[in-house]
Structures are given as C-alpha cells and as structure tokens.
C-alpha positions, 0 to 999 in steps of 0.5 A: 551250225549257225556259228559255222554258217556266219563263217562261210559268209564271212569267208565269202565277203573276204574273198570277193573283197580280196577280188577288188582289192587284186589277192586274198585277204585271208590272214595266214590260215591256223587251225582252229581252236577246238571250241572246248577250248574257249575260255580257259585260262591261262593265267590270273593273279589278283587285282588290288589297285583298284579306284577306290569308289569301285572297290568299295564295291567289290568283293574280289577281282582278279585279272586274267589272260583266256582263250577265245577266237578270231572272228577274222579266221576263226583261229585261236586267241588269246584275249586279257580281262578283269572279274568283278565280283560283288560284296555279299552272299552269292544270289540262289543259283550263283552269282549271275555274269554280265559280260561288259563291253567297254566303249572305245579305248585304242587298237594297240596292245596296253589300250585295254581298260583291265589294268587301269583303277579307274578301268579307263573311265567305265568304273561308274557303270561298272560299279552300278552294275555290282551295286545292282548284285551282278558279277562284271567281266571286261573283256579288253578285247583281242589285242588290247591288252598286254599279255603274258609273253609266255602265251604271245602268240604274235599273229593272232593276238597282238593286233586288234580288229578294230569293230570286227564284230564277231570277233568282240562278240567271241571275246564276251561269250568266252569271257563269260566261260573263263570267269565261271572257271574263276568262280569254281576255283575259288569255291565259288557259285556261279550261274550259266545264266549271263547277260551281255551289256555294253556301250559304243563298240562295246555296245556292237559287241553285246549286240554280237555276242547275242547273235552267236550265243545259240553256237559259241555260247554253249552250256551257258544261257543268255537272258538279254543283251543291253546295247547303248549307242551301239556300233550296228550300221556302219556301211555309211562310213564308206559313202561318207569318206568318198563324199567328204563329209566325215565328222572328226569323230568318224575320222577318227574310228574310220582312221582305227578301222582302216589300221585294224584292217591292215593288221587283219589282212596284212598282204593285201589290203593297202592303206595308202588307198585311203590316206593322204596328207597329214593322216598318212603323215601322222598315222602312228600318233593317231593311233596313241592312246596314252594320255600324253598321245590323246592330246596329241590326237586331238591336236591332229585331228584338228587338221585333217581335210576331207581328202586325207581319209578319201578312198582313191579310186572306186574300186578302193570305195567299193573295197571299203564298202565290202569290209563295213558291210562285212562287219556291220549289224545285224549279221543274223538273228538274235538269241535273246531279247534286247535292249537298244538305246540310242540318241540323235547326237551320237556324233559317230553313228548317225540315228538314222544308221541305227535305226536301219540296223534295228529295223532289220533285226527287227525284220529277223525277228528280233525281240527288241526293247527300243529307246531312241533319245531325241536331241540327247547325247548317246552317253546320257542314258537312264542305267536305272531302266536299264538295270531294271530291264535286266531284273526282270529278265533274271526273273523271267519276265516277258520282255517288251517287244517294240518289233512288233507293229514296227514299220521298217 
C-alpha cells in the first residue's frame, strides 16, 4: 500500500511540475511489471576478470541482467549487476545480502562498475564487505550498465535517472531478489535477511531501499540500512543555481541531474532552461565517464561560470525546485534501523542539508544511529564500525537510537 501511496505522490509532484513547465512531464505510459516479476533473471555468465585483491576474496562471481522498476512510471526495467559471494561455508541460515550501492559513476550506458575488475574503485569496501562474511550485490543502477540487446527495451532501460530515488532504491531491493534466485541455482544457501550499505548516491539508494522495503521488499527481511554521505537533501541545489553559488562539485552532479531529467521526461522538460556558455556547448563531454573524457571533464569544468547552470526565468527555478524535492530524502518513514554517517566537507551535500534530512526522518520516526564527522572528508569514514554496526543487527541486537532526545 505504502509502495502505491509514494507513487500517487510522485505522479502529483510530476504533474504540477509539468504545470510549470507548460505539459505533462510523464514519459510514454508502459504497463507496469507484475511485482512477482521483480528480480528475475534474464541472463548471467560468470566473472573472471576480477582484481585480483578482490578476488582473493571471492568464492564465485557472477554477473547478471534482472527486472526491476522504474521510479520515474513505475514500469518495468531492465538493470546489469554483479554477485560477490565469499570463500568458505555458507553461515547457519545462508549466506546473508548486502545489497551495495556504489558512489557516482556516470549517466550513460557502460558507466556501470559491474564490468570493471576493480568495480570502478568500490573493490576495497567491497572486499571488506566479503572479508566481514557478507555476499555483495551491485546493482549498476537503471541504465548504467550495457545490456544484453536481446532484452533492450530502449525507453526504459538505456537512460539513467540520475538521483531518482525510488527508482535506486528499486534496483537494490530487486538486486537482492535476483541474486537469492542466483544462489538457488547454484545449490546454493541464501537468507531473505539483507541489509542495504551504500556511499553518495549509492548512500541515497540504501537510504531509499529502506523506505520502500515494507512494499517492494516482499519475502525478504531488511535488518538495517547503512548510508555514507548519502544524497538526502538536495532541495538547495535549485537556490544555490539561481544564486550563483554552485561549487564544481555541485556543478557537476546538477549538470548529470538536469540530463537525467531530460531523458525521464523527454517531451517537455526543456534543458536550455538551465544551461548556457560552455555547458550548453560541451554538454555531451560533461557526460563522459571513460577515463580519456574524466580529464576532459575536469578540464571543462574548470571553466563554467556561475551563469552557465543558472535557471533562466523563475518559473524555470520553481520547476527545478519541484523535481529536487521530488527526489529528495526523506520521502517517507523507514523500515528498519539506520546507519547515517556523514561529514562537513562533503563538497556536494552540504552537512547542514543532511542534517535537515535526518531531522525529518527522525520526526518520521526513524531508527537512526547518526555519525556527523567534523572537519573530515565524507570518504574517511571507520568501515570497522560500520561493519560492526551491521553484526550486531544480524545478531539481533537493538540498534541505538540517536532520534531519540534529538532537537529538529
């Protein structure tokens, strides 16, 4: 019910976006998949290129393509991921999920980190994961990935909606379905319990995935979410762009979150709104994420003055205003207890921002453990804690509460 709720709400922001924008926002209307649909497989094959520091870690990998759905329509998906299983006996009960999601990688199909050895620099925490006993699954995320074009369906699949969080949060959920029918394929053991873990925007998704696991995360028991500087609040961005105060950081991911934008609603949401000068120019090069267009991103970006991302009327900043609020956290109340940590240099979410996101999930009535880091990077953050945090919720213990006493 909660599931179907979330999306009339959704459907109503869009619609009185669209208001502002002059149409409907709406992409083409698909039906939607059955839910006994989500997670299941459409192809998988064996990964053997791994680094070989994370493969040293690993018992098998395998590689598939799974259905999930859209946040943006609620249609049906196609989404790429990788399965991690550790070395050694299955735990009593089978081995237990987390479902990674991995910090920002691009917006374009083959940006996904499921084909990369290294899994586009997330093999450390991954390999820390499995060290810690876990399965790991990363989701690429709807339309990073590149996907087998016997199952393409190029409306739905091949562009990514860049910080939708429902939609992230669907990916992890069906990720986790998909990779227990992995597990029985393979003789495999496998609990439905499962915990969410993620950094930045993969950090907003674990954060998600815990609001819609009470609906989309049927047969399965979430025992916590961890989110590291996670993508909560965002609804500054819009402020900070008529201001002209955006940090390249923030340039950057409002640049990726305008083109998400178009390719969710193609018919009517017009870019040229919010772009001039050289990011209207060099738009497609902002967008690479090969290592040869990374430098020449960097380079770019360099150049762009506050004008280039500024909304051009106040209708167009009330537009933008509408779909960052629209995919901003929290959306409603969580489903199991939650790690939040974050720091004051996150140079794209500002602490204050998380700290508003936090104090409303706590006002939902969130079970939230709440690290702050003062004057540390949002990166530098103790996994040892976190890793013991997520023990002791697969050991049932009560998890602290920092809500509670908590001043919004």
């Amino acid at each position: 019910m909660r599931r179907i709720l979330t999306a009339l709400a959704m459907l109503v922001v869009v619609a009185l976006t669209g208001t502002a924008c002059g149409g409907d926002t709406s992409r083409p209307r698909t039906t939607s998949a059955p839910l006994e649909d989500s997670g299941a497989i459409l192809n998988s094959d064996a990964a053997r290129d791994l680094d070989p520091s994370l493969q040293s870690a690993v018992g098998w990998a395998q590689r598939f393509t799974y259905h999930s759905r859209s946040g943006i329509n609620d249609s049906g998906t196609h989404v790429t991921a990788i399965l991690l299983v550790p070395k050694g006996t299955p735990p009593d009960g089978g081995w237990r999920i987390v479902a990674f999601g991995h910090p920002f990688s691009g917006i374009l199909p083959g940006c996904g980190p499921s084909t990369s050895p290294t899994l586009l620099g997330s093999a450390d925490t991954v390999q820390q994961l499995l060290q810690a006993g876990f399965a790991v699954v990363m989701s690429d995320y709807q339309g990073l990935g590149s996907l087998d074009k016997t199952h393409d369906q190029p409306d739905l699949d091949t562009y990514h909606p860049y910080l939708d969080s429902m939609t992230a949060g669907y990916n992890l959920i069906n990720s986790v379905r998909a990779a227990r029918k992995l597990f029985d394929k393979a003789n495999t053991p496998s609990s439905a319990s499962w915990l969410a873990f993620g950094m930045g925007q993969g950090g907003q998704a674990a954060w998600a995935a815990d609001e819609l696991a009470g609906d989309e995360g049927w047969n399965l028991t979430l025992l916590g979410a961890v989110a590291i500087s996670p993508v909560a609040d965002i609804t500054g961005l819009a402020d900070a762009a008529a201001a002209g105060t955006l940090n390249t950081q923030q340039v950057l991911d409002l640049q990726a979150f305008l083109a998400g934008l178009k390719s969710s609603y193609p018919r009517d949401f017009n870019l040229d709104d919010y772009r001039s000068g050289v990011v209207a120019q060099k738009w497609d090069a902002l967008l690479a994420c090969d290592p040869a267009g990374l430098s020449e991103r960097s380079a770019i970006a360099s150049q762009i003055t506050p004008d280039d991302l500024r909304p051009k009327s106040p209708a167009a900043l009330e537009t933008l205003r509408g779909f960052l609020k629209k995919v901003s956290l929290p959306q409603g109340p969580t489903q199991a207890p939650m790690l939040v940590i974050y720091g004051d240099q996150d140079p794209l979410v500002p602490a204050a921002w998380t700290d508003v996101a936090v104090n409303n999930a706590c006002a939902a009535g969130a079970v939230l453990t709440i690290r702050r880091l003062p004057a540390d990077a949002p990166d530098k953050f103790d996994m040892p804690e976190a890793l013991d945090w997520m023990n002791q919720r697969v050991n049932s213990v009560p998890a602290p509460n920092d809500c509670e006493g908590r001043n919004p």
